[in-house]
C-alpha positions as CSV (number, residue, x, y, z in Angstrom):
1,X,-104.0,94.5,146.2
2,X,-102.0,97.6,146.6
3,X,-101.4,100.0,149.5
4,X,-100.3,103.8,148.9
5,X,-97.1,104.5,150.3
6,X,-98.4,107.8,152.0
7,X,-100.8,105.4,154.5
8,X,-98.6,102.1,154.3
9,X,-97.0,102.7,157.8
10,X,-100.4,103.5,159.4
11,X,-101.8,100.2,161.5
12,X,-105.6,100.4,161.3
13,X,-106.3,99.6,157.3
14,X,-109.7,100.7,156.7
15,X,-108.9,104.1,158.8
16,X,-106.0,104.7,156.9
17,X,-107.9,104.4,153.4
18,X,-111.1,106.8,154.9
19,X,-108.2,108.9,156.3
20,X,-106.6,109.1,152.5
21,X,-110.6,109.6,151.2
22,X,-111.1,112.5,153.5
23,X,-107.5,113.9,152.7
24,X,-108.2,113.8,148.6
25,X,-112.3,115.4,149.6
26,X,-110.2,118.2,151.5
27,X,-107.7,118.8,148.5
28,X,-110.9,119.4,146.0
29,X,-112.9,121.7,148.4
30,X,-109.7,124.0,148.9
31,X,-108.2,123.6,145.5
32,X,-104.8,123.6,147.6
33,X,-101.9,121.9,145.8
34,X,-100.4,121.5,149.3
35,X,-102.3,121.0,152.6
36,X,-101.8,122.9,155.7
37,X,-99.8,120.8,157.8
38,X,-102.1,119.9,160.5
39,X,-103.9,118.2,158.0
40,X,-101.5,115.8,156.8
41,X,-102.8,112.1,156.4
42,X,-101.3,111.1,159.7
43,X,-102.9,114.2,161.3
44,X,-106.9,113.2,160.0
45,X,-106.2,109.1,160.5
46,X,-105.3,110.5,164.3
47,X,-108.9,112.9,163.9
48,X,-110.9,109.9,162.9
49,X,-112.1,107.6,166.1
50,X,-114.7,104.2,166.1
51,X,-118.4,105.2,167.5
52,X,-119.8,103.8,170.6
53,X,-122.0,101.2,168.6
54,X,-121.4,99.5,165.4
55,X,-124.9,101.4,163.9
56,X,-123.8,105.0,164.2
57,X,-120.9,103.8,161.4
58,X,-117.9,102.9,161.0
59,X,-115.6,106.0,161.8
60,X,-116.8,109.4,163.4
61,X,-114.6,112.8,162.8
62,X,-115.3,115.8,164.9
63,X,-114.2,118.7,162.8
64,X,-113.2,121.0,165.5
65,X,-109.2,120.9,164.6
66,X,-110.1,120.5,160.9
67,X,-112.1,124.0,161.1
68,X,-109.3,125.2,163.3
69,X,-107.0,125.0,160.3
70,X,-109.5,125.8,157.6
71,X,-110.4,128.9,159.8
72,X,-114.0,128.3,159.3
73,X,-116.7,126.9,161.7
74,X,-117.0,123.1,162.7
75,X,-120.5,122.5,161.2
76,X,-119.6,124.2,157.7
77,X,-116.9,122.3,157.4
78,X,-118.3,118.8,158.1
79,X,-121.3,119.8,155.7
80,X,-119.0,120.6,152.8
81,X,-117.0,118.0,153.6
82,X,-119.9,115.2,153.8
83,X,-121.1,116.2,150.6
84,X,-117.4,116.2,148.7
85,X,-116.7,112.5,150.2
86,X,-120.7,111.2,148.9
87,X,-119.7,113.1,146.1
88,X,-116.1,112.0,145.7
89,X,-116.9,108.0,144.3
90,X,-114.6,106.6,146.8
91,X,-114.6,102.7,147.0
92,X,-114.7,103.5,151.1
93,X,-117.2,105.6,151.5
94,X,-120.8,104.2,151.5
95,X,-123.1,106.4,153.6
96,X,-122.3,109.7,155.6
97,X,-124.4,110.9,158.7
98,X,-123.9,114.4,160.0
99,X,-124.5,115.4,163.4
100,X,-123.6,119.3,164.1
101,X,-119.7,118.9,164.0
102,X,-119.5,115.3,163.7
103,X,-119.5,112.7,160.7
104,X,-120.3,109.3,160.9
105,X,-118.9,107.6,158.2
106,X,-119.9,104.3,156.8
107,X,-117.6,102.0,155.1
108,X,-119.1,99.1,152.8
109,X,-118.4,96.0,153.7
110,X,-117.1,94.7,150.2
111,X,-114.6,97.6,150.3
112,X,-113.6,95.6,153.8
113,X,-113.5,92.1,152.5
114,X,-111.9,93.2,149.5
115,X,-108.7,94.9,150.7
116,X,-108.6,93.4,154.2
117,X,-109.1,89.6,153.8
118,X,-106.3,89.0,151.1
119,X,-103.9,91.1,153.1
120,X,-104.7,89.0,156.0
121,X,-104.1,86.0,154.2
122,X,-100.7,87.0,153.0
123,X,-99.4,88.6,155.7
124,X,-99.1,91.8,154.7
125,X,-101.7,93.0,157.6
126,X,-100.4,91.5,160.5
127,X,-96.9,92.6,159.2
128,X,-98.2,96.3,159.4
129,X,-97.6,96.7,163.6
130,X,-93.8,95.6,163.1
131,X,-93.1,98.9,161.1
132,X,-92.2,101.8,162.8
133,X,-91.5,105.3,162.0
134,X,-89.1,105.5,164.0
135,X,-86.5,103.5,166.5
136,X,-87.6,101.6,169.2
137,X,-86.9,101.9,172.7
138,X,-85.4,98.5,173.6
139,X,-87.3,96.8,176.2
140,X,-86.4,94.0,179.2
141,X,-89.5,92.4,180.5
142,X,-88.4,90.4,183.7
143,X,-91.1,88.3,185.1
144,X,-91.8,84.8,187.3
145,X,-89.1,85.5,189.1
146,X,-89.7,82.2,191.4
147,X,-87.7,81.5,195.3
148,X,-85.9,78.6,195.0
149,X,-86.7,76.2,198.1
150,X,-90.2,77.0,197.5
151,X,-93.4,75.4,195.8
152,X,-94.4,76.6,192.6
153,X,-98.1,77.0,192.7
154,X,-101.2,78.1,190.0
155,X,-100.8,81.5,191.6
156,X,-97.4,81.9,190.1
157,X,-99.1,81.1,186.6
158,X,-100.3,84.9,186.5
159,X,-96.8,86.1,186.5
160,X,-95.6,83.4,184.1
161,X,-98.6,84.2,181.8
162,X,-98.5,87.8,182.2
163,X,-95.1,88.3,181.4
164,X,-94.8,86.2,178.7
165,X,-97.5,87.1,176.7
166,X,-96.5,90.9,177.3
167,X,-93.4,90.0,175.3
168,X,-94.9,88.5,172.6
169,X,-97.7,91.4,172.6
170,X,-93.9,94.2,172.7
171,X,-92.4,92.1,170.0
172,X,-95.3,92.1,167.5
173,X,-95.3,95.6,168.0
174,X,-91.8,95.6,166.7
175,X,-89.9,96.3,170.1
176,X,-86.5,94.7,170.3
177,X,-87.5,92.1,173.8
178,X,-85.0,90.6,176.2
179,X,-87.2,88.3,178.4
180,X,-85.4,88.3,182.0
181,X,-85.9,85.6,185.4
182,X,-84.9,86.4,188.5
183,X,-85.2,84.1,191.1
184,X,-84.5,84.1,194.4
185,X,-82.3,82.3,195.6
186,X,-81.3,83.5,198.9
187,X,-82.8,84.7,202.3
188,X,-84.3,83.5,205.4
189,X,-86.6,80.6,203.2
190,X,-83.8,79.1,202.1
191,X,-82.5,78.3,205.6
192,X,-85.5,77.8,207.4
193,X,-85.8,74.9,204.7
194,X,-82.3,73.2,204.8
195,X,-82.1,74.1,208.6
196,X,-85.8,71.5,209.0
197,X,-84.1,68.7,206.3
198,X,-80.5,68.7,208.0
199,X,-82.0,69.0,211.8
200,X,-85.1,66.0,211.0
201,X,-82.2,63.7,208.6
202,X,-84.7,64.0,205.4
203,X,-84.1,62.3,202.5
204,X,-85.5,63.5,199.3
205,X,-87.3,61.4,196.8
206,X,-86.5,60.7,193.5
207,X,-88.4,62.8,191.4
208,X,-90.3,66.1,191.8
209,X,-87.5,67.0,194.0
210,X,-88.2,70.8,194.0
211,X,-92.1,70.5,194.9
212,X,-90.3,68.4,197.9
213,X,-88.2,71.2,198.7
214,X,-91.7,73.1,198.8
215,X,-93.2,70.5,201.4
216,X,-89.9,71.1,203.5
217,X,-90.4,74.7,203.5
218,X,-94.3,74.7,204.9
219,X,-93.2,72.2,207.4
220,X,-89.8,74.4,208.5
221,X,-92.1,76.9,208.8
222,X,-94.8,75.3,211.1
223,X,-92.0,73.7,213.5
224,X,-90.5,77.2,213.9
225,X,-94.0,78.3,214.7
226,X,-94.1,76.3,217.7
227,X,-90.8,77.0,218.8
228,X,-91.1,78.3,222.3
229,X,-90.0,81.8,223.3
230,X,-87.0,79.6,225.7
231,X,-85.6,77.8,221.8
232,X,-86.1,80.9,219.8
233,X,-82.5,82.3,220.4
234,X,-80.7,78.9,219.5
235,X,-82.8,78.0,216.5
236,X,-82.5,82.2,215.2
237,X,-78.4,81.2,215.8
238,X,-79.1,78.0,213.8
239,X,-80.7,79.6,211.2
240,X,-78.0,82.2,210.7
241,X,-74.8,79.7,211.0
242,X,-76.3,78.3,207.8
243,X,-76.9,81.8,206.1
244,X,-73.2,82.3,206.7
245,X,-71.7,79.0,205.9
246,X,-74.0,79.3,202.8
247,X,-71.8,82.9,202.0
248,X,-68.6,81.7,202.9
249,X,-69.6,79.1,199.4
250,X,-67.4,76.4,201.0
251,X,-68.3,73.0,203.2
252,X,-71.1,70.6,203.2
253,X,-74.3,73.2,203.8
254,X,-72.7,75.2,201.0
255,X,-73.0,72.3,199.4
256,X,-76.6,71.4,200.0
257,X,-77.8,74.5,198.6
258,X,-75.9,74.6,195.7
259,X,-77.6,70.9,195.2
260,X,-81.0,71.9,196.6
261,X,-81.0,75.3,194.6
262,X,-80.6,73.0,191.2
263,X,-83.5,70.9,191.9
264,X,-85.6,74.0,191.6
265,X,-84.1,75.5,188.9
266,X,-85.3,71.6,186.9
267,X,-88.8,72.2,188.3
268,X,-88.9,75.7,187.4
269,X,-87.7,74.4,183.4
270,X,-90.0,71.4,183.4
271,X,-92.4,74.2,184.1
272,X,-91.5,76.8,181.5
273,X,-91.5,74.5,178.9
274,X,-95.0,73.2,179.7
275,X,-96.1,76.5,179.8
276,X,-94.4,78.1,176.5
277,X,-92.7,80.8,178.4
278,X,-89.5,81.8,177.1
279,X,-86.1,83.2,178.4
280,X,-82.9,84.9,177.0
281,X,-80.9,85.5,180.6
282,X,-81.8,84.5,184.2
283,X,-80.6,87.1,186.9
284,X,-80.2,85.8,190.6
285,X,-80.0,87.2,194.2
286,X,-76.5,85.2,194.7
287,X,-75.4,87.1,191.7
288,X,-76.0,90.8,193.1
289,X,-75.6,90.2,196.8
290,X,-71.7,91.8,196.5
291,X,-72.5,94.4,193.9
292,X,-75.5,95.3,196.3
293,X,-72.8,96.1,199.3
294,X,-70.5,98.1,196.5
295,X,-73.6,100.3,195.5
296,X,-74.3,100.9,198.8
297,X,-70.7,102.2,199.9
298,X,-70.1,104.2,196.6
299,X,-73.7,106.6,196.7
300,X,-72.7,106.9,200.4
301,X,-69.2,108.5,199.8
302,X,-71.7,110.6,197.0
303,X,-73.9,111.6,199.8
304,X,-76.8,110.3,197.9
305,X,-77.4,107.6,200.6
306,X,-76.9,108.6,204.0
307,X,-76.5,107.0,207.7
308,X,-79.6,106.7,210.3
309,X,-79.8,105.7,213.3
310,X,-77.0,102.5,212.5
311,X,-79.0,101.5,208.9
312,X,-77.8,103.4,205.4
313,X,-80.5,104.3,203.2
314,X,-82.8,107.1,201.0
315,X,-84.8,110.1,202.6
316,X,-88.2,109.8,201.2
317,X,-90.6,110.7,203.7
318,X,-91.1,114.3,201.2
319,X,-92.1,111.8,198.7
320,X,-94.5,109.9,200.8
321,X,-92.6,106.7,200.3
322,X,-90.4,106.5,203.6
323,X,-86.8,105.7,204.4
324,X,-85.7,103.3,202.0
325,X,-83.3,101.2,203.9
326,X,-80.7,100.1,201.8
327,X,-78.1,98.7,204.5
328,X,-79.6,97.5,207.6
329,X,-78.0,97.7,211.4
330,X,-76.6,94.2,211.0
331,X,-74.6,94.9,207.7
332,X,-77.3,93.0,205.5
333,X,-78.6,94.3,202.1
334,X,-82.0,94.8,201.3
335,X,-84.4,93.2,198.5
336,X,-84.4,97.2,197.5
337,X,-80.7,97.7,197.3
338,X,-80.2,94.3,195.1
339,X,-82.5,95.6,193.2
340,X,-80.8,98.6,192.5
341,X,-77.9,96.5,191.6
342,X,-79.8,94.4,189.0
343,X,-81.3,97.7,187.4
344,X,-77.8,98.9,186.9
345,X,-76.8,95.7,185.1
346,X,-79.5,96.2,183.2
347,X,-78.8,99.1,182.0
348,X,-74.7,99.1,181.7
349,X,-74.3,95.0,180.4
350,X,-77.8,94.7,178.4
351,X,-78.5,98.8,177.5
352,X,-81.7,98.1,178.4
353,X,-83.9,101.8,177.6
354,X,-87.1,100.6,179.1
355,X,-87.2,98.1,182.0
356,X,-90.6,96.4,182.9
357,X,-91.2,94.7,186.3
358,X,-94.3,91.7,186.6
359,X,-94.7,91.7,190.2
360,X,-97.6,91.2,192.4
361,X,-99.2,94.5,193.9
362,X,-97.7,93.5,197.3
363,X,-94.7,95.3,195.8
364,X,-96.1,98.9,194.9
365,X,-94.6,100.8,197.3
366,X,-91.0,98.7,197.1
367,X,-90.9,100.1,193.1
368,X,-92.0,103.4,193.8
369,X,-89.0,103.2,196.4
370,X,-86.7,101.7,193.8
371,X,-87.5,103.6,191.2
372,X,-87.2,107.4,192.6
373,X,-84.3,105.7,194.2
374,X,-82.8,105.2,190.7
375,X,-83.2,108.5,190.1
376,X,-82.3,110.0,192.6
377,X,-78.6,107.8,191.6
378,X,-79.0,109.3,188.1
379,X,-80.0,106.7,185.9
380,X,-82.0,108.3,183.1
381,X,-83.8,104.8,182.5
382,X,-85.7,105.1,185.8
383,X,-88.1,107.1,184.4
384,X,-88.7,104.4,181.6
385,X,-89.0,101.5,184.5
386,X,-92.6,100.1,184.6
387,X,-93.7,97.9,187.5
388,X,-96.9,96.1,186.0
389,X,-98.4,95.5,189.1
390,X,-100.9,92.9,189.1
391,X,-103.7,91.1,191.8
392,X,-103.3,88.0,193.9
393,X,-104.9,84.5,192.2
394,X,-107.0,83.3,195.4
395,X,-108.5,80.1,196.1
396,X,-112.4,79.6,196.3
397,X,-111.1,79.6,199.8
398,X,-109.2,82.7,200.0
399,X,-105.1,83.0,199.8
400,X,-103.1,80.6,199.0
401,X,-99.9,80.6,201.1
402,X,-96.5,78.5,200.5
403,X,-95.9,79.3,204.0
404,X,-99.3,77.8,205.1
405,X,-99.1,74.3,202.5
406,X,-102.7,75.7,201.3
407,X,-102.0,75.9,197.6
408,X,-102.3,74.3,194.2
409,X,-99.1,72.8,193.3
410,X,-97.6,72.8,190.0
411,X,-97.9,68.9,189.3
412,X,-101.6,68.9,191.1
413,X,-102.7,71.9,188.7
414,X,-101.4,69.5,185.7
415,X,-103.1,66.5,186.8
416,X,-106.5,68.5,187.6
417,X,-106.3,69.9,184.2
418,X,-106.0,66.5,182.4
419,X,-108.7,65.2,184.2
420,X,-111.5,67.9,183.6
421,X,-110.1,67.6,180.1
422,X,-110.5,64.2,179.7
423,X,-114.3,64.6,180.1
424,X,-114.5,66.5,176.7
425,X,-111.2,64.6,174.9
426,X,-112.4,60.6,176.1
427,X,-115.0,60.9,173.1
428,X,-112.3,60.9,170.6
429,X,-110.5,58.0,171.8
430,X,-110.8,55.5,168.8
431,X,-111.1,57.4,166.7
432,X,-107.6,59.9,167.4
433,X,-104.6,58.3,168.0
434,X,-103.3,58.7,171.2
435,X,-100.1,61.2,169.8
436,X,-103.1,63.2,168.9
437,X,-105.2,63.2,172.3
438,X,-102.0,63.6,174.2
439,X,-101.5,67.1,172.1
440,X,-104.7,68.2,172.1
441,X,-104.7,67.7,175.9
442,X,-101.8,70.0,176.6
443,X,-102.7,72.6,174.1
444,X,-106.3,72.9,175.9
445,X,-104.7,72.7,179.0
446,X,-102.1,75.0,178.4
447,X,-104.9,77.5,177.0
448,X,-106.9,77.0,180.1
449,X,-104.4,78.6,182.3
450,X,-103.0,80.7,179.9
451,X,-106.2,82.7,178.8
452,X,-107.8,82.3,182.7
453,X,-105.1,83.8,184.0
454,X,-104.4,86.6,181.7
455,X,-108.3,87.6,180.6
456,X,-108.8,90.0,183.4
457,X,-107.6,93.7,184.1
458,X,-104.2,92.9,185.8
459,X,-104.9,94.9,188.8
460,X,-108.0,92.8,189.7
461,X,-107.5,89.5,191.6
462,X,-108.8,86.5,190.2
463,X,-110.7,83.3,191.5
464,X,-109.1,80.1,190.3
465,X,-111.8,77.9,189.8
466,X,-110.6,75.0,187.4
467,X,-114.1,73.9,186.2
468,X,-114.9,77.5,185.2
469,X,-111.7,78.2,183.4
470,X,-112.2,75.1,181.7
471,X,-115.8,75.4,180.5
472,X,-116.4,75.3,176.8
473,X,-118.7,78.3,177.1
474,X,-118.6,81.9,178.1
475,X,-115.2,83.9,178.2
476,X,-112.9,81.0,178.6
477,X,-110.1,79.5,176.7
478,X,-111.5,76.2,175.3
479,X,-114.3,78.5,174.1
480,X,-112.0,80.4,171.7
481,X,-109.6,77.5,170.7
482,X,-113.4,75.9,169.9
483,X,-114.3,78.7,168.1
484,X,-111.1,78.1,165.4
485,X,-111.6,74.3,165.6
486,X,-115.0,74.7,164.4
487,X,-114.1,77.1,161.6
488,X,-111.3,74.8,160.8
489,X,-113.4,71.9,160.2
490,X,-115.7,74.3,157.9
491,X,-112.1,74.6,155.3
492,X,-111.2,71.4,155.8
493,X,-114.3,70.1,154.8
494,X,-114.9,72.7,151.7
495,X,-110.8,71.5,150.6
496,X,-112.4,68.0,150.5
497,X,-115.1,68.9,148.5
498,X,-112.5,70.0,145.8
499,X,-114.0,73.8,146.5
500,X,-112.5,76.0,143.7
501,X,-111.4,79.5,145.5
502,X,-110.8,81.0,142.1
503,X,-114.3,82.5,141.2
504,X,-114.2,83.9,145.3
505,X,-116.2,87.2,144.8
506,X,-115.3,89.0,147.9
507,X,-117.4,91.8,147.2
508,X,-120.5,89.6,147.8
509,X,-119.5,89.3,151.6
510,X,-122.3,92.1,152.8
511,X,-124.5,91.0,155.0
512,X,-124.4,92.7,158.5
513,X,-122.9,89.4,160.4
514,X,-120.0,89.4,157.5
515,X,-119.1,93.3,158.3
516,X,-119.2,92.7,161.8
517,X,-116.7,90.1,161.8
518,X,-114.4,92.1,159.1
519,X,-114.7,95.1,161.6
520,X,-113.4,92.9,164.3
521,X,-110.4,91.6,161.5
522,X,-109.3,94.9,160.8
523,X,-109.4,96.3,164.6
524,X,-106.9,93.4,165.5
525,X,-103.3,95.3,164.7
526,X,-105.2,98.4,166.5
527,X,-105.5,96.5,169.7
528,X,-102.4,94.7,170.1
529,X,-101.1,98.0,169.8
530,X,-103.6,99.1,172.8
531,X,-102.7,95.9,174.8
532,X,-98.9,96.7,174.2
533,X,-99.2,101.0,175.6
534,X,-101.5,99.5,178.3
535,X,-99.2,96.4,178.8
536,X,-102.8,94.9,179.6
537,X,-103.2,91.4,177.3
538,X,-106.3,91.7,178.7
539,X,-107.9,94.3,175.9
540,X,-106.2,91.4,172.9
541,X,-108.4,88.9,175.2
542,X,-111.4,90.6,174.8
543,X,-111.0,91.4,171.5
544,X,-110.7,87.9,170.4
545,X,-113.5,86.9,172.8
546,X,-116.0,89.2,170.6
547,X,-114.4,88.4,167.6
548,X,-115.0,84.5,168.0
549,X,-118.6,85.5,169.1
550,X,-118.9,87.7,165.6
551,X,-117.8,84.8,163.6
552,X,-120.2,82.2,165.5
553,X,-123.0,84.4,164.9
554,X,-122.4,85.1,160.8
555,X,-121.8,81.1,160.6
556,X,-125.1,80.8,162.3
557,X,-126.8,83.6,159.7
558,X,-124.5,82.5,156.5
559,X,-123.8,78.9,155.8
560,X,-120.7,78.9,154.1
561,X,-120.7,75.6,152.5
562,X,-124.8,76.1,151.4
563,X,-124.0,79.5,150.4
564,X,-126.2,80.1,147.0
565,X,-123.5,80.2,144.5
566,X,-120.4,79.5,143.8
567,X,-119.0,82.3,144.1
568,X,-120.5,83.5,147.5
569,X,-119.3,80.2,148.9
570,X,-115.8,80.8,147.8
571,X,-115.7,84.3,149.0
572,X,-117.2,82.8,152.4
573,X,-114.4,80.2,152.4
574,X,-111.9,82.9,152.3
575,X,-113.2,85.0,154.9
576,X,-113.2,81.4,157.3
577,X,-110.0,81.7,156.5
578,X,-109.1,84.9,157.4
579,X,-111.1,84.5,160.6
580,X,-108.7,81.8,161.6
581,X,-105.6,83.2,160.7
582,X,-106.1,86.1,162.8
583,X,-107.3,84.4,165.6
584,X,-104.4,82.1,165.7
585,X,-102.6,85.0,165.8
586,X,-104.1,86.9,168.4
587,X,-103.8,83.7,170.9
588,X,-100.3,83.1,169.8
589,X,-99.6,86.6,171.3
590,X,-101.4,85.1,174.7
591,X,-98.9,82.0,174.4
592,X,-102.0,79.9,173.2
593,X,-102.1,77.3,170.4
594,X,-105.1,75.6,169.4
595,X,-105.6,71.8,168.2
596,X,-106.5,71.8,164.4
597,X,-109.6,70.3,165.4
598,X,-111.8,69.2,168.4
């Protein structure tokens, strides 16, 4: 198949070829060997948009900015027009329906299977969303962002999941990505947990060290609790002899954390690499905590920062958004003012253009703060800092709290997983080997959490409710990793029955199931495009959600393997194939890889 070079950059392929049809209709009517430039192929493939429902057609163009140019009124325009494109034998036009100013255009299915399936199939489609016209901006994503000395629960997925999956989503888009951690690894947690092990003698076990840390850190926090008012000033004193011995990075609590802080960091790896999620540089507190105390000084000597009342900080009460203490009474930094140092690393050592933050919307206010305080310091990139702000992952129960002990560990989230998975997998066992269970376990597992935690709108919260997420039906991962399990088992089954693919007349595929899966094929590069402007994997989720459903439903009306001839059962083959292609795809962008076959 070929593309023409004057729509080869433009994403959505069965747009871009109407787009060139209207173009060429246009040419005719006005016997114009040039076009007015508003009306250049870009210019109409931006014109044309996708009706409410699937019946009006397949593309609708208001003619309002055509007529503009033309200098003639909307409804003339989309008569003549109608009539030159019925008129005009395009392969890509089928039907036209005029309303007033508006034309619904339908586009025949075989023109769809025809040009999209074999592009699918040789990647030329997919390839389509890495071309741009122009540089782009380069982006650092930094997510998880975990405290050391803490317990890494489900809730932390979301950010794991979020931020991952927004990389891959950037990167197919043909962003250059620098995936960033930064963990915290300093502050009051820290010593509230080493002050509890040194002051109670505990010894840690020998393995899951780091959710042990997490155990010391809920119970540090309910002795402190019940410190009476008479203790409180020599435990506070305590607590803050190990903060400083901790700074001075010499002796044996130095030490400890140091030790302590590595057992976290193994957890949090054991974790990524469960998980998928990927790194190229890990930031920490430790690492900014003296570059914090330099910014501070130099935008004070600017007379950007100013003094108050014994703290150093940012006038934003014009703003709405406060004083933004940067320096507090005691000489301390803030979380804001490290911040501020990490941004400008960043920007100086990575020349970072466009800085995304996955936090949790606890946090809104402390970006806003940060952000206008960027500016304010004149850093051009603050206005190209994003804080994707999403909701909390609660219990059936309500919040989770590391603070309270009331959560989902890591390990106990892994374990849970296996064992609802186990109900579907234990079925197999005889007939897989057990390499190929223990694989299939972790990809559905993986896939669980991944798609659970990622399938809403951001900003909502979520309910983690395992046997939900794990379901095999409704909007769930299992159901979609199903869905391409089936459909693999459909080629696997036609290779076996030494199918012949060469007489695959793609032209037959026209039955109202087969468009309606080819419509959601050709959509795909569109929405990973909407997912990456949104930064919301959720609209890719969704996609692929109705996508498996389309599929499901033209298997259901169109046997592929009983199809009436030959070459209808070839040409069904291919479009199988194409379905799971894309699909694979789209949930490798979400981090998700599905077993061959369940």
């Amino acid at each position: 198949m070929t593309y023409s070079p004057a729509i080869d950059h433009l994403h959505d392929h069965s747009k871009a070829q109407v787009a060139a049809a209207v173009q060429h209709a246009l040419s005719g009517i006005l016997s114009l060997a040039e076009l007015p430039s508003g009306l250049e192929i870009d210019k109409i493939y931006g014109m044309l948009e996708r009706p409410p429902e699937a019946a009006m057609g397949d593309y609708a163009l208001p003619c309002f900015r055509i007529a503009k140019e033309l200098k003639r009124k909307p409804q003339d325009v989309a008569d003549e027009l109608s009539k030159a494109l019925t008129a005009g034998g395009s392969p890509w036009i089928e039907k036209i329906d005029t309303a007033g100013p508006f034309m619904n255009i339908h586009v025949p299915a075989s023109a769809l299977a025809q040009n999209l399936v074999p592009a699918i199939l040789d990647g030329s489609l997919i390839e389509r969303n890495k071309r741009a016209t122009g540089p782009r901006p380069k982006v650092m994503i930094e997510y998880s962002q975990p405290n050391t000395h803490k317990s890494f629960h489900v809730g932390h997925m979301r950010n794991v999941v979020l931020g991952d999956s927004l990389g891959r989503i950037y990167k197919a888009c043909g962003y250059p990505v620098m995936m960033v951690n930064y963990i915290g690894d300093e502050g009051a947690h820290i010593a509230k947990c080493l002050w509890y092990i040194l002051k109670n003698n505990q010894k840690a076990p020998d393995t899951q060290m780091g959710e042990w840390l997490g155990r010391m850190y809920s119970s540090a926090s309910a002795a402190l609790d019940a410190v009476t008012d008479d203790d409180k000033i020599k435990v506070n004193e305590e607590l803050s002899q190990i903060l400083r011995e901790i700074e001075s990075k010499q002796g044996p609590t130095f030490d400890l954390w140091k030790k302590t802080r590595q057992w976290s960091i193994n957890e949090f790896n054991e974790i990524y690499a469960w998980s998928g999620a990927h790194f190229d540089h890990w930031f920490s507190e430790s690492e900014v905590s003296e570059e914090s105390q330099e910014i501070v000084d130099e935008y004070l000597e600017k007379g950007v920062f100013v003094n108050s009342e014994g703290a150093v900080g940012l006038d934003l009460k014009d703003e709405k958004l406060g004083f933004v203490i940067l320096r507090k009474r005691d000489g301390n930094t803030t979380y804001a003012t490290k911040d501020l140092a990490l941004a400008r690393r960043k920007f100086s050592q990575f020349n970072i253009e466009k800085a995304i933050y996955v936090v949790a919307s606890e946090q809104n206010l402390h970006f806003k703060q940060v952000f206008r305080t960027l500016d304010k310091m004149g850093f051009p990139q603050a206005k190209s800092c994003y804080h994707l702000s999403y909701g909390m992952v609660v219990g059936p129960d309500g919040k989770m709290s590391s603070r309270a002990g009331n959560i989902i560990t890591f390990n106990e989230l892994r374990e849970r997983l296996d064992l609802e998975l186990a109900k579907y997998l234990d079925k197999y066992r005889g007939d897989w080997s057990d390499a190929e269970i223990k694989d299939a376990t972790h990809k559905l597992a993986t896939g669980t959490i991944r798609y659970g935690m990622v399938c809403s709108d951001p900003v909502k919260d979520i309910v983690f409710h395992l046997k939900d997420w794990a379901d095999f039906e409704g909007n769930t991962g299992p159901y979609l990793m199903y869905a391409y399990a089936r459909t693999r088992s459909i080629l696997r089954k036609a290779k076996d029955s030494g199918l012949s693919l060469k007489d695959a007349n793609l032209a037959l595929l026209s039955s109202p199931e087969e468009k309606d899966v080819l419509r959601y094929l050709n959509d795909l590069n569109n929405v990973i495009i909407q997912a990456c402007e949104s930064n919301k994997p959720s609209v890719l989720c969704h996609h692929l959600f109705n996508m498996c459903k389309a599929n499901n439903r033209s298997l259901a009306a169109n046997p592929v393997l009983k199809a009436e001839t030959a070459p209808l059962r070839s040409a069904r083959v291919l479009l199988a194939e194409a379905f799971t292609e894309s699909l694979k795809y789209g949930l490798s962008l979400l981090g998700i890889e599905p077993p061959e076959r369940m």
